[in-house]
N, CA, C and O atoms as a Tinker XYZ file with bonds, in Angstrom:
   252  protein
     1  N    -17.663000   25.308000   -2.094000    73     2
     2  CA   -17.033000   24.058000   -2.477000    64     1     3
     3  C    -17.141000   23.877000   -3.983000    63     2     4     5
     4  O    -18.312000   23.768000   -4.346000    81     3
     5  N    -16.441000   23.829000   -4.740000    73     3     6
     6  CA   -16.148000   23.164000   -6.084000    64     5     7
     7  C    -16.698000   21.872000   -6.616000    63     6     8     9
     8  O    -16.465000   20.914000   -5.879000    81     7
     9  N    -17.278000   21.642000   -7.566000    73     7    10
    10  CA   -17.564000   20.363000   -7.581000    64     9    11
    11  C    -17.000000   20.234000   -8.650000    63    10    12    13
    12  O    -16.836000   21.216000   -9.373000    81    11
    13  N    -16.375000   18.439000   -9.166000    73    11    14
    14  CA   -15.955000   17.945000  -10.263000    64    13    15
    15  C    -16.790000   16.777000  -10.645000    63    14    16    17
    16  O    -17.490000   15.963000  -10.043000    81    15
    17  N    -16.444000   17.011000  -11.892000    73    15    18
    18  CA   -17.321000   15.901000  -12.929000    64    17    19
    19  C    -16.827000   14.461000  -12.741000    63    18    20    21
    20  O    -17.349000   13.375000  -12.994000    81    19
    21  N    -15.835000   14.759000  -12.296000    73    19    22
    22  CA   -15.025000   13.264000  -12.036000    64    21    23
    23  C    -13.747000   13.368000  -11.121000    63    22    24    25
    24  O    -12.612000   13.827000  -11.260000    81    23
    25  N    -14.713000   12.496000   -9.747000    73    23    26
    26  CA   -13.641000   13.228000   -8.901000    64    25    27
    27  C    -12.438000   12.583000   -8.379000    63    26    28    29
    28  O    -12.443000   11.360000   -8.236000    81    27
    29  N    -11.391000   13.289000   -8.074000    73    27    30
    30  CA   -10.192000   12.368000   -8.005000    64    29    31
    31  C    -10.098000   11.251000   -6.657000    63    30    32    33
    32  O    -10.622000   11.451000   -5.562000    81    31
    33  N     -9.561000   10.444000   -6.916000    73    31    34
    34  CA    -9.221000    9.245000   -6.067000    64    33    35
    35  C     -8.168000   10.003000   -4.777000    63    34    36    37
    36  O     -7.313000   10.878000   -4.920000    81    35
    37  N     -8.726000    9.107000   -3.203000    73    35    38
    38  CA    -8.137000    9.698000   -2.214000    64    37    39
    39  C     -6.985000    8.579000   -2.093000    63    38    40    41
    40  O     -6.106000    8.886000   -1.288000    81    39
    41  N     -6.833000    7.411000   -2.702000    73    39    42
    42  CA    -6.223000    6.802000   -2.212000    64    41    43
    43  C     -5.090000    6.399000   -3.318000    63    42    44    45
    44  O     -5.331000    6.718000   -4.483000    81    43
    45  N     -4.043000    5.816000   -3.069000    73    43    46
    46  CA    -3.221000    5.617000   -4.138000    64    45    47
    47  C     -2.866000    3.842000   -3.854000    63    46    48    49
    48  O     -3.457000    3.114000   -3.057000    81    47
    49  N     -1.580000    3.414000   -4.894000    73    47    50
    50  CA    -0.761000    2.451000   -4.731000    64    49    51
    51  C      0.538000    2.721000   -4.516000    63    50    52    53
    52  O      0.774000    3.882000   -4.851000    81    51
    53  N      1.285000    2.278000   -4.193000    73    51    54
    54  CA     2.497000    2.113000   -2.739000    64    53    55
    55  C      3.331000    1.101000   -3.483000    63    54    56    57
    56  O      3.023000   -0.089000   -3.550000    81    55
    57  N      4.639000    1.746000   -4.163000    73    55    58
    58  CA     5.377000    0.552000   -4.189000    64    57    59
    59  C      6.502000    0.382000   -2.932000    63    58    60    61
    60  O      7.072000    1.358000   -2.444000    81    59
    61  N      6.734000   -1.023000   -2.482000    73    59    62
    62  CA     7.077000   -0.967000   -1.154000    64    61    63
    63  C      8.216000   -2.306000   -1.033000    63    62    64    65
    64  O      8.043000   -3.411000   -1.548000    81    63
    65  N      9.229000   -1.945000   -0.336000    73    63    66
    66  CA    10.560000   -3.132000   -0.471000    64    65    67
    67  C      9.965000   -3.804000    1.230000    63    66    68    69
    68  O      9.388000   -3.538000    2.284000    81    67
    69  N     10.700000   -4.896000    0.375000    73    67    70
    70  CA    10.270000   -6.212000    2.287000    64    69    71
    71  C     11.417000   -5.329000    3.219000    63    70    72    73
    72  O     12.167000   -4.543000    2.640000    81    71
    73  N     11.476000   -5.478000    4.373000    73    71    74
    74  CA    12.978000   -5.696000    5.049000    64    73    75
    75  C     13.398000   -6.943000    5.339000    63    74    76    77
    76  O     14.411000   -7.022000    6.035000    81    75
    77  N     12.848000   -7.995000    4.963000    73    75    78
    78  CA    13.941000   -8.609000    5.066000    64    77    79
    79  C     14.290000   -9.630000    4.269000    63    78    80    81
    80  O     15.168000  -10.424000    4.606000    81    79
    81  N     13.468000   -9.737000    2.829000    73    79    82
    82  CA    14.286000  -10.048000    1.603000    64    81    83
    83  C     14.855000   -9.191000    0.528000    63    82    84    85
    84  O     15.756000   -9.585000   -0.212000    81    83
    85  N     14.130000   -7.620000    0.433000    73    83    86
    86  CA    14.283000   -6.776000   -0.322000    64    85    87
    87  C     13.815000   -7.161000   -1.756000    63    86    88    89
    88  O     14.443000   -7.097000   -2.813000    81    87
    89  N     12.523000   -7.585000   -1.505000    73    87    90
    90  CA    11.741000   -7.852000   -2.719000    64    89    91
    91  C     10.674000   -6.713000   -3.048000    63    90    92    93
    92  O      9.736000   -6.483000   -2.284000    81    91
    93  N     10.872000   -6.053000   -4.176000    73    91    94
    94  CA     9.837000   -5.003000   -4.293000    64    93    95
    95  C      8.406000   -4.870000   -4.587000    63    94    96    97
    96  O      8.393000   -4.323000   -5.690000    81    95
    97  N      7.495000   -5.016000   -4.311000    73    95    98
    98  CA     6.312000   -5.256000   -4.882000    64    97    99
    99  C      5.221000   -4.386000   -4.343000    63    98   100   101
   100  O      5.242000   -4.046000   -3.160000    81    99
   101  N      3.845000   -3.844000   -5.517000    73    99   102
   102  CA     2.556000   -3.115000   -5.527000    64   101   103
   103  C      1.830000   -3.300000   -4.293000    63   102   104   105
   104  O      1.968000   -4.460000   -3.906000    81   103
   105  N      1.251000   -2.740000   -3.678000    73   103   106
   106  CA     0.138000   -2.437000   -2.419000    64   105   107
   107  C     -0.260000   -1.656000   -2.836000    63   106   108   109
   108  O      0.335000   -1.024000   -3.710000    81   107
   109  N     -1.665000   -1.285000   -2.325000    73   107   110
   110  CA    -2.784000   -0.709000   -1.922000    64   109   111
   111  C     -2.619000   -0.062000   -0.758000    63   110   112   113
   112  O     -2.242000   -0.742000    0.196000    81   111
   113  N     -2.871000    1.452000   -0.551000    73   111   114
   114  CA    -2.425000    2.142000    0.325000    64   113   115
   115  C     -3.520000    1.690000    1.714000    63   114   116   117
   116  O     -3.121000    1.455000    2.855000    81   115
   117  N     -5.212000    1.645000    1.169000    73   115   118
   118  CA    -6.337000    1.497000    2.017000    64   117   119
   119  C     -6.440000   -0.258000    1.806000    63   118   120   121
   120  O     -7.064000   -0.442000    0.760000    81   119
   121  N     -6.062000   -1.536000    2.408000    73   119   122
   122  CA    -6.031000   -2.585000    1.811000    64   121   123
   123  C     -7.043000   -3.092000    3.191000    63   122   124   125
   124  O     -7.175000   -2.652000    4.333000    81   123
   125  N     -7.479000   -3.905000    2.650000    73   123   126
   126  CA    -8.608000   -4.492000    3.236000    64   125   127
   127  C     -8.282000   -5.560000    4.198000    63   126   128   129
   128  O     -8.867000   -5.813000    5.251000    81   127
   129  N     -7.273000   -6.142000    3.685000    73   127   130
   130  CA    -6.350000   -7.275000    3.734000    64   129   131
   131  C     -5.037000   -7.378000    3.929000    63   130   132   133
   132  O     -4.343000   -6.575000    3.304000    81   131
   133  N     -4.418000   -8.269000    4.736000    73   131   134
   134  CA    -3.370000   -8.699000    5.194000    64   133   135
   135  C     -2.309000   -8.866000    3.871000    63   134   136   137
   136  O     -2.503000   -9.970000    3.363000    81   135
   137  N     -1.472000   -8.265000    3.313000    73   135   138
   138  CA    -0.683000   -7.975000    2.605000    64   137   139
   139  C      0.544000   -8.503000    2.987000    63   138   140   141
   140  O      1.105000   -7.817000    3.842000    81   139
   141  N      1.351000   -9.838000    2.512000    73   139   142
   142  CA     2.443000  -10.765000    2.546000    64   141   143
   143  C      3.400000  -10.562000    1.633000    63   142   144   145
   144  O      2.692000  -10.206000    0.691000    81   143
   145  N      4.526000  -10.530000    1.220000    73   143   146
   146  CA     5.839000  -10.492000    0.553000    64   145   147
   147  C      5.522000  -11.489000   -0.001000    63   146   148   149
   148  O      5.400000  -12.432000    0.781000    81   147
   149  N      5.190000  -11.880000   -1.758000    73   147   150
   150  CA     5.495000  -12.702000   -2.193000    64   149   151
   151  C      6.444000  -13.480000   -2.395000    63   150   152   153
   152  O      6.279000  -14.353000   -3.247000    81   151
   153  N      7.572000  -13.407000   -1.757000    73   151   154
   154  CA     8.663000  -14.460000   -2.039000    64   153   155
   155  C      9.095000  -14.897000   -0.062000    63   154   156   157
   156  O      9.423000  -16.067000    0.132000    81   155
   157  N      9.069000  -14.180000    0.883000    73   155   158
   158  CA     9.445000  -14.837000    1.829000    64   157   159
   159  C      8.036000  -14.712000    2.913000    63   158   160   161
   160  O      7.859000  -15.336000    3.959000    81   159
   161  N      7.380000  -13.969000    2.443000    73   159   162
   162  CA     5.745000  -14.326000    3.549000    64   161   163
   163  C      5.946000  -13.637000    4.619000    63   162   164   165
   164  O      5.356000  -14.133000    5.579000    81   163
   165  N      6.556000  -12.658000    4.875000    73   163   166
   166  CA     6.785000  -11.467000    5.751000    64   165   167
   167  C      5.548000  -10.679000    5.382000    63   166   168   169
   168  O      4.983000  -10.619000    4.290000    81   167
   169  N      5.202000   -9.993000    6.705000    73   167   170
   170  CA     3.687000   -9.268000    6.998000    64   169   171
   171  C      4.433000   -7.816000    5.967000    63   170   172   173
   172  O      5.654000   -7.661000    5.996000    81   171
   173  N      3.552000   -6.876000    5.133000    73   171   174
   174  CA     4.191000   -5.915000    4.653000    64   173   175
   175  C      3.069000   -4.740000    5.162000    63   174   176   177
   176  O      3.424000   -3.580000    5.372000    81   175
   177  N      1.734000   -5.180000    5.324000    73   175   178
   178  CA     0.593000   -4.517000    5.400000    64   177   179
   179  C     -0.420000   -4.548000    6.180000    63   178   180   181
   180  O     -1.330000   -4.873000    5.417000    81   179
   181  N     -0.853000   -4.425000    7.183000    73   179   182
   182  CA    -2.462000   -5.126000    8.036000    64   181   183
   183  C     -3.507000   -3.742000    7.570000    63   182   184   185
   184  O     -3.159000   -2.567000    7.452000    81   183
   185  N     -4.475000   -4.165000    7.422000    73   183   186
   186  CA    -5.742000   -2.937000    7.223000    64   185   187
   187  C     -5.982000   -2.641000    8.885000    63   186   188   189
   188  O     -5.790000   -3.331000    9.886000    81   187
   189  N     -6.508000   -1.242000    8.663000    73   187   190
   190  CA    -6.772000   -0.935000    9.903000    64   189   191
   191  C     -8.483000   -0.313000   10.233000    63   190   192   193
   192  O     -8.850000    0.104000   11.331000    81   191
   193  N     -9.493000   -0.401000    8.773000    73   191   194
   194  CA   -10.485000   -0.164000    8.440000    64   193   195
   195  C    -10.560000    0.981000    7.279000    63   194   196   197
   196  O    -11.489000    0.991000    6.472000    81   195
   197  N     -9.336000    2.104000    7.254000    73   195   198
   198  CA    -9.156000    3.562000    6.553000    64   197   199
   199  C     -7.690000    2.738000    6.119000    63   198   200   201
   200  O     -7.744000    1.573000    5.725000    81   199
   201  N     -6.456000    3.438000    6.230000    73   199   202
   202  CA    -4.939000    3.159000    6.079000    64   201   203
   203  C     -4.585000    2.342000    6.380000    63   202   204   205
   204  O     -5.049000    2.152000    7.504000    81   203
   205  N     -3.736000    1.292000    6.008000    73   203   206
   206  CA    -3.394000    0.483000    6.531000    64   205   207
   207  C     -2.108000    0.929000    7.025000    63   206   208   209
   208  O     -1.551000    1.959000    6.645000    81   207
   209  N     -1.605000    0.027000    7.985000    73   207   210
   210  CA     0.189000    0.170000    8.418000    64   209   211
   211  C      0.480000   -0.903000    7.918000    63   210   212   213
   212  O      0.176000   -2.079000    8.120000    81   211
   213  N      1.480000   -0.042000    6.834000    73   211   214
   214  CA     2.392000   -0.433000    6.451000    64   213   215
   215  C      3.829000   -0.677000    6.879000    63   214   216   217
   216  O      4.621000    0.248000    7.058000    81   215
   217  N      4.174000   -2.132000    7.056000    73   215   218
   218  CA     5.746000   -2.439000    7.863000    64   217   219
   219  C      6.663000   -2.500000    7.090000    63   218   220   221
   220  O      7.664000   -2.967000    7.632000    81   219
   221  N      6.805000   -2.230000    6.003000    73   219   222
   222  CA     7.808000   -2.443000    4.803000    64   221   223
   223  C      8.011000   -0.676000    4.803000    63   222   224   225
   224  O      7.424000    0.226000    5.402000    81   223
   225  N      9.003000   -0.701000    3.939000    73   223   226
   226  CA     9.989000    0.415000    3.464000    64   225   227
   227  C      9.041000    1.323000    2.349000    63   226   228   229
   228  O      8.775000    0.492000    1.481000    81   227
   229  N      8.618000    2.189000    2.088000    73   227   230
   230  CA     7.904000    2.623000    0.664000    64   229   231
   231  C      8.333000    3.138000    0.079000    63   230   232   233
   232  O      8.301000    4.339000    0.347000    81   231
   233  N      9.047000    2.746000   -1.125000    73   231   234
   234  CA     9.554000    3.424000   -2.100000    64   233   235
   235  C      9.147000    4.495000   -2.834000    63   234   236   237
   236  O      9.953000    5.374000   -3.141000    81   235
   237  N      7.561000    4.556000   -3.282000    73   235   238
   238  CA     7.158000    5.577000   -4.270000    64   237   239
   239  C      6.126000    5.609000   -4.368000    63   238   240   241
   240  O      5.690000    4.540000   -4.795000    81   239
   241  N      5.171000    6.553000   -4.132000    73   239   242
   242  CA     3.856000    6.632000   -3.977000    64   241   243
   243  C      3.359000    6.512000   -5.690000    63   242   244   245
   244  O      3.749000    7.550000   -6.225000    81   243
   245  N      2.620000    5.589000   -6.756000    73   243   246
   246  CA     1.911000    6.018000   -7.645000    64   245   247
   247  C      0.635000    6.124000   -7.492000    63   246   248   249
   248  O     -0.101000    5.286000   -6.970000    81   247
   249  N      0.329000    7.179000   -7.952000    73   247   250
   250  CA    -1.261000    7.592000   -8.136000    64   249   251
   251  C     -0.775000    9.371000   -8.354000    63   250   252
   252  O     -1.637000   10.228000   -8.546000    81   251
């Protein structure tokens, strides 16, 4: 096994469209928390303890 001095992150951020206002906005791929559409309050995210499911569309993984 390899070891690094600084090791990389397993998890990323998620940019992700509502379905059903098509508002785009940042998540957390591992979210702890219940994750809402800031503009119409549609569920986008529930944690599941590891990944969450995600109910929205995901546009683009950054990380």
């Amino acid at each position: 096994m390899r070891w690094e001095l600084i090791p990389k992150p397993r998890s990323i951020f998620l940019r992700v469209k509502c379905n059903k206002c098509a508002n785009e906005q940042l998540i957390f791929e591992r979210t702890s928390t219940y994750v809402k559409c800031n503009v119409c309050d549609e569920l986008l995210a529930r944690p599941t303890g590891g990944k969450a499911v995600i109910s929205a569309e995901i546009l683009q993984p950054l990380g």
